[in-house]
N, C-alpha and C positions, 0 to 999 in steps of 0.2 A: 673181227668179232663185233656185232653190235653193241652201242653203248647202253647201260640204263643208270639215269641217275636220280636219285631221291633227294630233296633235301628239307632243312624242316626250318618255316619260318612261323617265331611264335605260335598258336596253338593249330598252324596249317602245317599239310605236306604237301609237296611239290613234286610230280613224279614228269619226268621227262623220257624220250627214250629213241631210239631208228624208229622208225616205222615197222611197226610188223599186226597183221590185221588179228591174228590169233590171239596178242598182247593187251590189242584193245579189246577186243571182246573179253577178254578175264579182267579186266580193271573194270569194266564196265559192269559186272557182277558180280567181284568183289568188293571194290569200295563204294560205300556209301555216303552220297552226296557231293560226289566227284564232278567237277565242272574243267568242262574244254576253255582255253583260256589263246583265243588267234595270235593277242598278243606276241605272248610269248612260246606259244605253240607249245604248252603241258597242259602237266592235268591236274587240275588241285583240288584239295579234302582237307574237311576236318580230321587234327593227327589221330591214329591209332594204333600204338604200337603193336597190339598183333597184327593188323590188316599189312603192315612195313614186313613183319616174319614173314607174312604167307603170299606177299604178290614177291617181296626179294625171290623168296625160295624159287616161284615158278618161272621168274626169270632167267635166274640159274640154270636150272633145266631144260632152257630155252636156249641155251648158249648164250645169253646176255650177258655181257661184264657190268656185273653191276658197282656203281661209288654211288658212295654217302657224302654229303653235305660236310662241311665242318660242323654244322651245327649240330647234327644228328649223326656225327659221329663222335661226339662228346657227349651226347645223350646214351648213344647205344654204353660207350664206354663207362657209363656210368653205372647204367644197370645192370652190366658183367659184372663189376665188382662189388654188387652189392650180394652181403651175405644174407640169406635167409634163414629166418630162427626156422627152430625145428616146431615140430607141429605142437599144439597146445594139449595139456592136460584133459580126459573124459571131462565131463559135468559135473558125475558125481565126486570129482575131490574138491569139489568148490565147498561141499555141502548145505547147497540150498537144494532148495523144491521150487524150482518155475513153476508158475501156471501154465496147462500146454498152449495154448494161443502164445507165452512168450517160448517156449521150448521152437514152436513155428519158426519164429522170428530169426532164433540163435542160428537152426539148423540154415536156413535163408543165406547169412551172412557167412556162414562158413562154406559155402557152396560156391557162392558169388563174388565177384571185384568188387561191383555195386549193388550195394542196397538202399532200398528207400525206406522207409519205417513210415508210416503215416496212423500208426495207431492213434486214438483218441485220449486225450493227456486223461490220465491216470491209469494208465492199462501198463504200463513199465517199460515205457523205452527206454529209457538209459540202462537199467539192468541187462536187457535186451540185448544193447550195443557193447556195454564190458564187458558179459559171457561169450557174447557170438567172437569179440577179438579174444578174449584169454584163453578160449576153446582152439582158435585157431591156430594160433600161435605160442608158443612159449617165451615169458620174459620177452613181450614185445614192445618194440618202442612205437607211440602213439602220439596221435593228435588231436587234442580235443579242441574246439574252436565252438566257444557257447557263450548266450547272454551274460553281462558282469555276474548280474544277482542270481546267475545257475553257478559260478563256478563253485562255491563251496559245496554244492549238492553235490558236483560229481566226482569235489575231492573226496567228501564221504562214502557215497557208493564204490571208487575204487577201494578208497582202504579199506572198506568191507568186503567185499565180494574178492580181491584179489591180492590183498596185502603187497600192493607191490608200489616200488618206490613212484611218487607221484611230486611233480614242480609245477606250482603253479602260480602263474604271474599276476601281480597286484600291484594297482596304482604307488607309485612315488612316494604318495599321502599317507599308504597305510601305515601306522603306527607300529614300534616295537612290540606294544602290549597286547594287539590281536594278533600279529605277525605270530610270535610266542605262542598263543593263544594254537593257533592252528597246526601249527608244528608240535606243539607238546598234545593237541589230541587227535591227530590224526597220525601217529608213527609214521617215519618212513617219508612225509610227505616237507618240502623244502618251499620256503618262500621267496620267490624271488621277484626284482622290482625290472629285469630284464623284459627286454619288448616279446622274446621267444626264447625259454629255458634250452631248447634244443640238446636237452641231456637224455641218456637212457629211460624205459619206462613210460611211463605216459607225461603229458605235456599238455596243461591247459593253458588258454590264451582265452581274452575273450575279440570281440570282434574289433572293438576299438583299437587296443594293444596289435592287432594282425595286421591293421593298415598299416604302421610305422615301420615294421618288423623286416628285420635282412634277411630274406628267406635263403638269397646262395650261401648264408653262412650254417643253415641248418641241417641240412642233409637227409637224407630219406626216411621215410617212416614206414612203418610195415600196417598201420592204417592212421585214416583219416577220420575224425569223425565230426560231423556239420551238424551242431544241437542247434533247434529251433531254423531251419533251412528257410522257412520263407523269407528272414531275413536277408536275404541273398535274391532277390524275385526280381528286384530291378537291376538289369544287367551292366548299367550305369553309374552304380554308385561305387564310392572306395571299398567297402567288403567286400561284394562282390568280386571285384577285380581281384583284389587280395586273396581271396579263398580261389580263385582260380590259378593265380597264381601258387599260391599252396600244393596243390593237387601237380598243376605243370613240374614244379622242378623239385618236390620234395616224397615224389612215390616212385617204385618201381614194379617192373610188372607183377612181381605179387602181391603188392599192396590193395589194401582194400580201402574203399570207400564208402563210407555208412551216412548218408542224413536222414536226421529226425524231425519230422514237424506231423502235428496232427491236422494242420493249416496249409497244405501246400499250395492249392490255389486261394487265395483270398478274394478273387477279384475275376480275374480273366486266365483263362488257359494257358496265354502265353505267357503269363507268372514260372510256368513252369521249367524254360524255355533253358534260364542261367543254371536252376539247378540241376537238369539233366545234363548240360555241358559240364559242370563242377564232376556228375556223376561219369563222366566219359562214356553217356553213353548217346551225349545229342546226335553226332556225327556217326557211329553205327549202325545206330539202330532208326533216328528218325531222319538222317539225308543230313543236320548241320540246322543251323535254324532257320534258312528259308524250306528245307525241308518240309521240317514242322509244318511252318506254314501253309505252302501248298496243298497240304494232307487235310489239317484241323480249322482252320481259319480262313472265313472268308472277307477277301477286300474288292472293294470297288474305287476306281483312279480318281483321282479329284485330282485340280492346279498345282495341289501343294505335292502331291504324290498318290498315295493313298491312302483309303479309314478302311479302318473293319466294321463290317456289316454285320458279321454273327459268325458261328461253331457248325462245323462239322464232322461228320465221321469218327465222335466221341468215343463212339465202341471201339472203332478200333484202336482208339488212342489209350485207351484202357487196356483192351489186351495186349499191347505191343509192350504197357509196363509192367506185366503179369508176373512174366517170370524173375523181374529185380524189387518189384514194390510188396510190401503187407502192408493191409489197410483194415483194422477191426476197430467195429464202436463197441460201444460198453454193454449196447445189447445184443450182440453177436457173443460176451464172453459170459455174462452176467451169472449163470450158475457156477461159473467157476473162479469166482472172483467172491474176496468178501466187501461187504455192505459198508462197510470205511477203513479210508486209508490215512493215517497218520503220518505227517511229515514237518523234521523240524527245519527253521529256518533260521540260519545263524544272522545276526544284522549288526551290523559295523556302523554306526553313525556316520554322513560325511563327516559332522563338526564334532570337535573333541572337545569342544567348549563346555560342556556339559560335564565331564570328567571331575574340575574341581570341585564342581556346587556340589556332586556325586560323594565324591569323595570328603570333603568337609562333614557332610549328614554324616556320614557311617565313625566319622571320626567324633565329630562332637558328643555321638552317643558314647562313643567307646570311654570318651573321658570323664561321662557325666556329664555332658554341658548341652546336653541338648533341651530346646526349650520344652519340648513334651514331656522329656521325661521317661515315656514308655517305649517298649520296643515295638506298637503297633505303629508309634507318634513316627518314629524312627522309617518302620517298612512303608508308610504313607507315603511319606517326604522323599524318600527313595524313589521309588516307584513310580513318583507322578513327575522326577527328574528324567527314569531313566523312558516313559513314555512319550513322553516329549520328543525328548531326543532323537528316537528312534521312527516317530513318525512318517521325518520324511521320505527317508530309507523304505520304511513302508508301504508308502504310495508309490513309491517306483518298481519295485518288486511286484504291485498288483497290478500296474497298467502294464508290466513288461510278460506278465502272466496270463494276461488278456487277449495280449499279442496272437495267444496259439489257440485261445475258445471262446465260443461266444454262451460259457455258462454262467448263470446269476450268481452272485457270488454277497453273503451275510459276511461284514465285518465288526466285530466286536471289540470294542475297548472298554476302558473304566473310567479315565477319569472326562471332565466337563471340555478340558480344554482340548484335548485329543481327537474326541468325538467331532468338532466343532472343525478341525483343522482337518481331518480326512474328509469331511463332508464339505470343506469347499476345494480341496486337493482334487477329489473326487470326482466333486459335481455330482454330489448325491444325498442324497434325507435323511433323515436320523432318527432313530427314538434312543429319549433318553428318559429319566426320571423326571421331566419338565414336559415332554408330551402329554397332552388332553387325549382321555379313550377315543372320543370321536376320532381324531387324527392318526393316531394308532392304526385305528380298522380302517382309514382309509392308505392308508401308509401300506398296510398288510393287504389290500385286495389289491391295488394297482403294483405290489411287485409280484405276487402271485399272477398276475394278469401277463406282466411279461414287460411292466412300463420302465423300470428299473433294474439296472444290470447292478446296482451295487446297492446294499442297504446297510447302512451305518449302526450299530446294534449298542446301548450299555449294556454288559453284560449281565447286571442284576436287573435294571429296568425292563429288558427286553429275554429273558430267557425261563418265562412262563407267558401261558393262557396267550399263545402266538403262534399261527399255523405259517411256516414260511419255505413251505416241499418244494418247490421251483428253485431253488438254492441245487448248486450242486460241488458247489466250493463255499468251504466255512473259515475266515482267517483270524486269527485272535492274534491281534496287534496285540495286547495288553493281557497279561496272565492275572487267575484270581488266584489265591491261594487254596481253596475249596474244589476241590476235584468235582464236586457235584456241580457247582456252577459252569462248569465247561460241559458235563453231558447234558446239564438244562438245554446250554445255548446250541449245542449240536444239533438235541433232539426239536429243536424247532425246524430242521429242515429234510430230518428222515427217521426212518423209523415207524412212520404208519402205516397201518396194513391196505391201506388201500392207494397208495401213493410209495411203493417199496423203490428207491435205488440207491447208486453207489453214491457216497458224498467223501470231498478230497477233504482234511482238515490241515491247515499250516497254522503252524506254532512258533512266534517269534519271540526271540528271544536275543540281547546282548550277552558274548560271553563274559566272565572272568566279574561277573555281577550278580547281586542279588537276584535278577532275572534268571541267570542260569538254573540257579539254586530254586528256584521256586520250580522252574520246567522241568529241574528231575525230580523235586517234589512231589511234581502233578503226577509224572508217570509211574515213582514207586505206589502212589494213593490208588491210581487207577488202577494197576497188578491187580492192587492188593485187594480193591473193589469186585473186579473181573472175577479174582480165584474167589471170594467168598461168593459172590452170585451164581458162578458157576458151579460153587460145590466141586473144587482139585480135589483129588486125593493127600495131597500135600495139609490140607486146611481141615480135612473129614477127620484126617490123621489125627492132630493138635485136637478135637474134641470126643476124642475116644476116651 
């Protein structure tokens, strides 16, 4: 009987076999990106485990005996004993209402192994990706692998959308009292200082934490999901490796694979290159990454080897990601999207240094010893501790937010010193109550113009008699107590009828502080603001 044997080295397959010409010509147009190798007289590919089902199978048929590798006979064996949950709950027991552009998305990912997401950040990829996996699967266990300052969003978004038990790992550093903090408000949800929770449920890491991480100790996940992907663009660096490695020994063939980014090229095509192999579908669908190349990219040989000269056959590179990528900008959804999207943003200090000076104020007042006096003297001193603090935290969240668009983005604070420190954080201008009009307007036509990605705002100095629509993200470092001063400072960047779009708002805020307390403040003010403008029936009611 002729021999056939497979074997699988790291993310290659190895296929050997007798001669027989009928054999190669099905290898030849079944696998994709198979190369003849004299050496060793096989044939090698990037792995894919269906393509291993379907040339095994016709071997078989073939009368070949076919053997497996040891190596990928510990793979096979693994994937037989992996159970599969049962299929996920309809949509409607979630009880939300998607937008249908995300309803697209959901359906996409429940079809698919891989999906790419490349919607435009604010259009609800993350929502996107917890429905598309809770739909699919029941009580599935999950991998979330996202920037530090996204994990607490997507601890939020799970316990909302799926109330289901969610671990997620946080620096060494972090304190009992947010630790606490997070677990007493989001149920259900476990803090851990572990490199990879590898517990039932979902499972967030961030990218840093993944490089370190014992992945043989984790075991398989029923999906993956890649928040902000282009972080992974150079195929070289430790995440990259890491998240491949993720994908290699911790999925089985029903697992699914979802990345997020509204940035997936930032630069050059073959940015795209690691993510499609994370996606498994480099080696399928585009040959492996010389593939790729050959297809999209053109080089010319130089001494050192070769450059690339320039891009081609885009379209096709486009359609060939049709049936695994969605890609909508804001003006593809825009009727059916509302006009602002509010989002908070929980922020943990690095230094807890701040904590006593914090805590002293709140105390001196409580005993009467404080030199003000008043409880305004009190919220002052407060506040311009807990702005501080928070600053720095700040500026990494906006440059890490930056990362996925290139929109202007109005930042507003309160106090003198704040302002002063994100605008050289920044590297960017400011108006405060110490701007000259002159500078003002010119401050306002060169961001309007497009000269500045970032404008540094007081939130009373600068939230009248200031047109700033080029804005398409609003972030308020620093909260006012006055609900009306946050729609001042919003309505400097939309709301005109002649300049109408979508603007993001983020809300930062320290928990388990007078911060918190003023941001649910701001939100019962605002209801309460909304249902009187709008005339609820709840409000018509009370003036009957």
């Amino acid at each position: 009987m002729k021999r056939f044997l497979i074997e699988l080295y790291g993310r290659d397959m190895n296929f050997k076999f007798d001669y027989d010409p009928a054999m190669v010509e099905t290898l030849k147009e079944e696998v994709k990106g198979r190369k003849w190798s004299p050496a060793t007289k096989s044939w090698n590919a990037p792995f894919d485990f269906p393509t291993v089902t379907s040339i095994t199978n016709y071997a078989e048929s073939q009368n070949f005996k076919v053997e497996y590798g040891k190596n990928l006979e510990e793979f096979i064996a693994k994937q037989q004993a992996v159970k599969v949950p049962e299929v996920g709950p309809p949509l409607s027991e979630f009880g939300l209402t998607p937008f249908p552009h995300q309803i697209e998305a959901i359906e996409r990912i429940q079809a698919n192994k891989f999906t790419f997401i490349n919607d435009q950040m604010g259009l609800g990829k993350t929502l996107e990706a917890i429905l598309g996996v809770a739909t699919s699967f029941r009580q599935p266990r999950v991998a979330v692998v996202c920037p530090a300052v996204a994990r607490l969003t997507w601890v939020r978004e799970i316990n909302r959308v799926t109330g289901q038990r969610c671990d997620v790992s946080m620096p060494s550093s972090i304190t009992k009292r947010f630790a606490a903090w997070i677990e007493a408000t989001y149920k259900g949800t476990i803090v851990t200082t572990a490199n990879f929770p590898g517990r039932p449920n979902w499972n967030l890491v961030s990218y840093e934490t993944l490089t370190s991480a014992d992945l043989d100790a984790v075991g398989i996940f029923d999906a993956i999901i890649i928040d902000e992907s282009h972080y992974v663009k150079n195929e070289d660096s430790a995440r990259t490796k890491a998240a491949k490695e993720l994908v290699r020994k911790c999925t089985a063939d029903h697992s699914k694979i979802i990345l997020l980014t509204g940035t997936p090229v930032l630069n050059r095509p073959e940015e795209l290159i690691p993510q499609l192999d994370i996606g498994t579908i480099l080696g399928p669908v585009f040959g492996g990454k010389w593939g790729f190349y050959s297809q999209f990219i053109k080089r010319q040989a130089n001494r050192w080897g070769y450059e690339i000269t320039g891009y081609q056959n885009l379209d096709k590179l486009v359609h060939d990601l049709s049936e695994y990528r969605v890609a909508r900008h804001l003006s593809d959804v825009i009727e059916s999207m509302p006009e602002r999207i509010d989002t908070p943003v929980v922020i943990s200090p690095a230094s807890e240094s701040w904590v006593e000076q914090y805590q002293r104020i709140i105390q001196e007042y409580a005993e009467g010893q404080s030199e003000s006096g008043s409880i305004l003297g009190m919220l002052s001193k407060a506040s311009r501790v807990l702005g501080e603090a928070k600053a720095p935290a700040a500026v990494k969240y906006i440059e890490e937010m930056s990362e996925d668009s290139d929109d202007q983005m109005l930042i507003f604070a309160h106090h003198k010193k704040v302002i002063e420190y994100l605008s050289e954080s920044l590297k960017a201008p400011y108006i405060s109550g110490d701007t000259s009009v002159t500078d003002r307007q010119v401050l306002q036509d060169e961001f309007q113009e497009g000269k500045h990605k970032y404008l540094i705002l007081g939130i009373k100095a600068a939230s009248t008699a200031i047109t700033l629509t080029a804005a398409r993200q609003v972030v308020f470092v620093e909260l006012s107590w006055v609900p009306g001063d946050h729609d001042q400072a919003v309505a400097r960047a939309y709301g005109r009828m002649n300049d109408l779009h979508q603007v993001m708002v983020h809300w930062m805020f320290v928990p388990q502080t007078l911060d918190e307390d003023v941001y649910h403040a701001i939100v019962r003010k605002e209801n309460l603001i909304s249902d009187i403008m709008n005339g609820t029936k709840r409000l018509k009611g009370l003036w009957k």
